[in-house]
C-alpha positions as CSV (number, residue, x, y, z in Angstrom):
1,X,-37.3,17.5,37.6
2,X,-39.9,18.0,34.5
3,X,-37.4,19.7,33.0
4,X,-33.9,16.7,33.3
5,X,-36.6,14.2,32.3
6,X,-37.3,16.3,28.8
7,X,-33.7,16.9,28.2
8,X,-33.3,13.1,28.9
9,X,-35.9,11.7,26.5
10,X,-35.0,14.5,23.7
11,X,-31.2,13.4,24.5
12,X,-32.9,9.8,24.0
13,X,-34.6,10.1,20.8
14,X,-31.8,12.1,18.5
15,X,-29.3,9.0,19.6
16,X,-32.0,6.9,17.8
17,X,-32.8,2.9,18.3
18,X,-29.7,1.6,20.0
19,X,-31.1,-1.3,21.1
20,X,-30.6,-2.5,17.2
21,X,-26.7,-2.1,17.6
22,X,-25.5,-5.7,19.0
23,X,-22.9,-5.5,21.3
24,X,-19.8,-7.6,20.3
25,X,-17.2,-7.8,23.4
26,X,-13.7,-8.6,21.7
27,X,-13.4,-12.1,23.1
28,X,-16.8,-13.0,21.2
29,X,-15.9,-11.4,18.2
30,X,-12.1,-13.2,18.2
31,X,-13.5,-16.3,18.2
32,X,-14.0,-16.5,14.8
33,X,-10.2,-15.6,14.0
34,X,-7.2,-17.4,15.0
35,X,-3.8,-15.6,15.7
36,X,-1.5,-15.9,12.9
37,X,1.7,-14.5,14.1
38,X,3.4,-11.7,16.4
39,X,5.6,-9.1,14.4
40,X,7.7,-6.4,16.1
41,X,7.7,-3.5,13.6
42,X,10.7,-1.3,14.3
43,X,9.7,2.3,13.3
44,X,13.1,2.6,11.7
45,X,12.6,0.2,9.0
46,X,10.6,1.6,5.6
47,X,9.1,-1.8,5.9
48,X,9.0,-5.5,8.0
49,X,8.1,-8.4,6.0
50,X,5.4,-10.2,8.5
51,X,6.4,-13.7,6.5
52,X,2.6,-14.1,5.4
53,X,1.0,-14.7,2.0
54,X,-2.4,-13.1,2.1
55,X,-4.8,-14.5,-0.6
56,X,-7.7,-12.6,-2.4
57,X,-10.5,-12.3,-0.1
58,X,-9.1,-13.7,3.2
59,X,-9.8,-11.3,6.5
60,X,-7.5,-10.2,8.7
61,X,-7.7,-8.5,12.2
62,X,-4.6,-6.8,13.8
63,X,-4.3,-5.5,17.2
64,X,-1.1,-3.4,18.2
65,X,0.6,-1.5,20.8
66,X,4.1,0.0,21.6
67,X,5.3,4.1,20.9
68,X,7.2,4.9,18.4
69,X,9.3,8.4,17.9
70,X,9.3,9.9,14.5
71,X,12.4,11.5,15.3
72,X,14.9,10.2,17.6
73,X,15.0,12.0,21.2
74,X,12.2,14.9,20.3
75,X,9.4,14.2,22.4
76,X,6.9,15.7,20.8
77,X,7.3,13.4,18.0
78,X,6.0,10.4,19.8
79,X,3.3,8.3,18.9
80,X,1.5,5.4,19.3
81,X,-0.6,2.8,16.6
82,X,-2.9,5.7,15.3
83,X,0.1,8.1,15.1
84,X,0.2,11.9,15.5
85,X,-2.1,13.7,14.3
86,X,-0.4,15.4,11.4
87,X,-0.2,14.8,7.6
88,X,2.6,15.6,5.4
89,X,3.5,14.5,1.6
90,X,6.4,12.3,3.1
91,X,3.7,9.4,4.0
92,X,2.2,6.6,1.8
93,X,-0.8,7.2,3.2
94,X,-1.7,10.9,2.9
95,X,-5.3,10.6,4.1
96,X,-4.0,9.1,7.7
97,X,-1.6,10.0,10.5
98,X,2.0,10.8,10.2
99,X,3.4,7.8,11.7
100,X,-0.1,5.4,11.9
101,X,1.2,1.4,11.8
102,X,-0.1,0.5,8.4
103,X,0.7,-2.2,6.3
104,X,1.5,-3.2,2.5
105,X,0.3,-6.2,0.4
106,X,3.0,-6.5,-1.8
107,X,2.3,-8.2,-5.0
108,X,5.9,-8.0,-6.9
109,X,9.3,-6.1,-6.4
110,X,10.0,-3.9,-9.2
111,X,14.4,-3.9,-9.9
112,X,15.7,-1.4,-11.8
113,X,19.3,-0.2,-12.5
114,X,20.4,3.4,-13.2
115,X,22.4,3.1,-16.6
116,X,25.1,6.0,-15.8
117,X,26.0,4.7,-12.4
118,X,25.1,1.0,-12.1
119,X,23.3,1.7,-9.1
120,X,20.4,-1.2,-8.4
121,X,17.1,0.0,-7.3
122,X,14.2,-1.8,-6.3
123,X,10.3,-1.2,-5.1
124,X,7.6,-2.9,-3.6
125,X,4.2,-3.0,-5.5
126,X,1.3,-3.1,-3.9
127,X,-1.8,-1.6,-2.2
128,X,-1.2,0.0,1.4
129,X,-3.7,-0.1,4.3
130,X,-4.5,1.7,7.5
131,X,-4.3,-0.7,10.6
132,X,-3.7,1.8,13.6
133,X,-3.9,0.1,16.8
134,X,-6.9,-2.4,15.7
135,X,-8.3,-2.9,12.2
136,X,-10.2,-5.5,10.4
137,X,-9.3,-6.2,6.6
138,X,-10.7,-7.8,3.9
139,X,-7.7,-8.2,1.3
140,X,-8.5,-7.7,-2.6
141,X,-5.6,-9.1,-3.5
142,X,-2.7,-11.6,-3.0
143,X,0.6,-11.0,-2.0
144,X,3.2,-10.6,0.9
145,X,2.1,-8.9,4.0
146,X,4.9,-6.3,5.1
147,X,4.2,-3.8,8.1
148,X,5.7,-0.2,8.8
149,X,5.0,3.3,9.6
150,X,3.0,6.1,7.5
151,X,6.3,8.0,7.3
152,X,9.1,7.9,4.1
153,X,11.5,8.9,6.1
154,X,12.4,6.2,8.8
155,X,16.1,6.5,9.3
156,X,15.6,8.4,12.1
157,X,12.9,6.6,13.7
158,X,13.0,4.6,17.3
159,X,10.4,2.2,18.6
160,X,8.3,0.1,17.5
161,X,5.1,-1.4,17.4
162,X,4.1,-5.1,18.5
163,X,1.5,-6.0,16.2
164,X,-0.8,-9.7,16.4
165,X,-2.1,-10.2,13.4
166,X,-5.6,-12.9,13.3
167,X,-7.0,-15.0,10.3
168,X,-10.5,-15.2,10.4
169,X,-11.0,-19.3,10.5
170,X,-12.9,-20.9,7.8
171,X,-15.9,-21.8,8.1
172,X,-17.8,-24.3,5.5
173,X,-20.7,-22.8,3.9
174,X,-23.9,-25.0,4.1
């Protein structure tokens, strides 16, 4: 018994002070946000405009669920929010799973047009984030907020991802 009560306060000590880590259940901590909007994001769109304008500075909190396949009918290519555990250099997000929900503030479409063939082009600008199945942002910049999957290639996607996206309510200072 000497022995399990040493392993126990040794176990005890190297975890350090918990008791200084408050313990925030999600209903407490979604009080200070209000739910925005519900976006489906079908995994076989590049992206899916959520029909928000973010501002500088406002903070966001998303919660999401669904699967998603990264290629239609293969079943070791399904995934949920956080995606599979794989990188590849055909993701905007390199640093993240293949296939992650993430998300785009897009500040301006960039048009161009191919001289030779006529062909119109045209790019969103704009700062992409991790979301997963929950995340919390703080947004450095304006823009629209557009949702989709940490994959380029997305034709032949299935699924999707039902996403709720929270506005933290303002509160006055004072």
């Amino acid at each position: 018994m000497k022995g399990a009560a040493l392993t126990s306060i040794i176990l005890c000590a190297s975890l350090g002070p918990l008791w200084l880590v408050p313990s925030v259940h999600p209903q407490e901590f979604l009080q200070d946000f209000e739910l925005v909007k519900k976006v489906l994001v079908v995994a076989s769109t590049p992206w899916t405009d959520s029909g928000i304008a973010v501002k500088k500075g406002q903070e966001l909190y998303f919660e999401a669920e669904g699967t998603i396949s990264l290629q239609r009918d293969n079943p070791i290519s399904v995934c949920g929010p956080e995606g599979l555990n794989l990188r590849t250099m055909q993701q905007p997000l390199y640093d993240q799973n293949l296939g992650a929900l993430i998300c785009r503030v897009r500040e301006k479409v960039e048009a161009s047009e191919d001289k030779q063939t006529g062909e119109k082009t045209s790019r969103d600008v704009g700062e992409v984030f991790f979301i997963g199945k929950e995340n919390r942002l703080l947004l450095p910049k304006e823009g629209r907020l557009l949702l989709g999957v940490n994959e380029n290639v997305s034709g032949d996607n299935d699924g999707g991802f039902e996403v709720k996206i929270y506005l933290r309510k303002f509160r006055p200072q004072g």
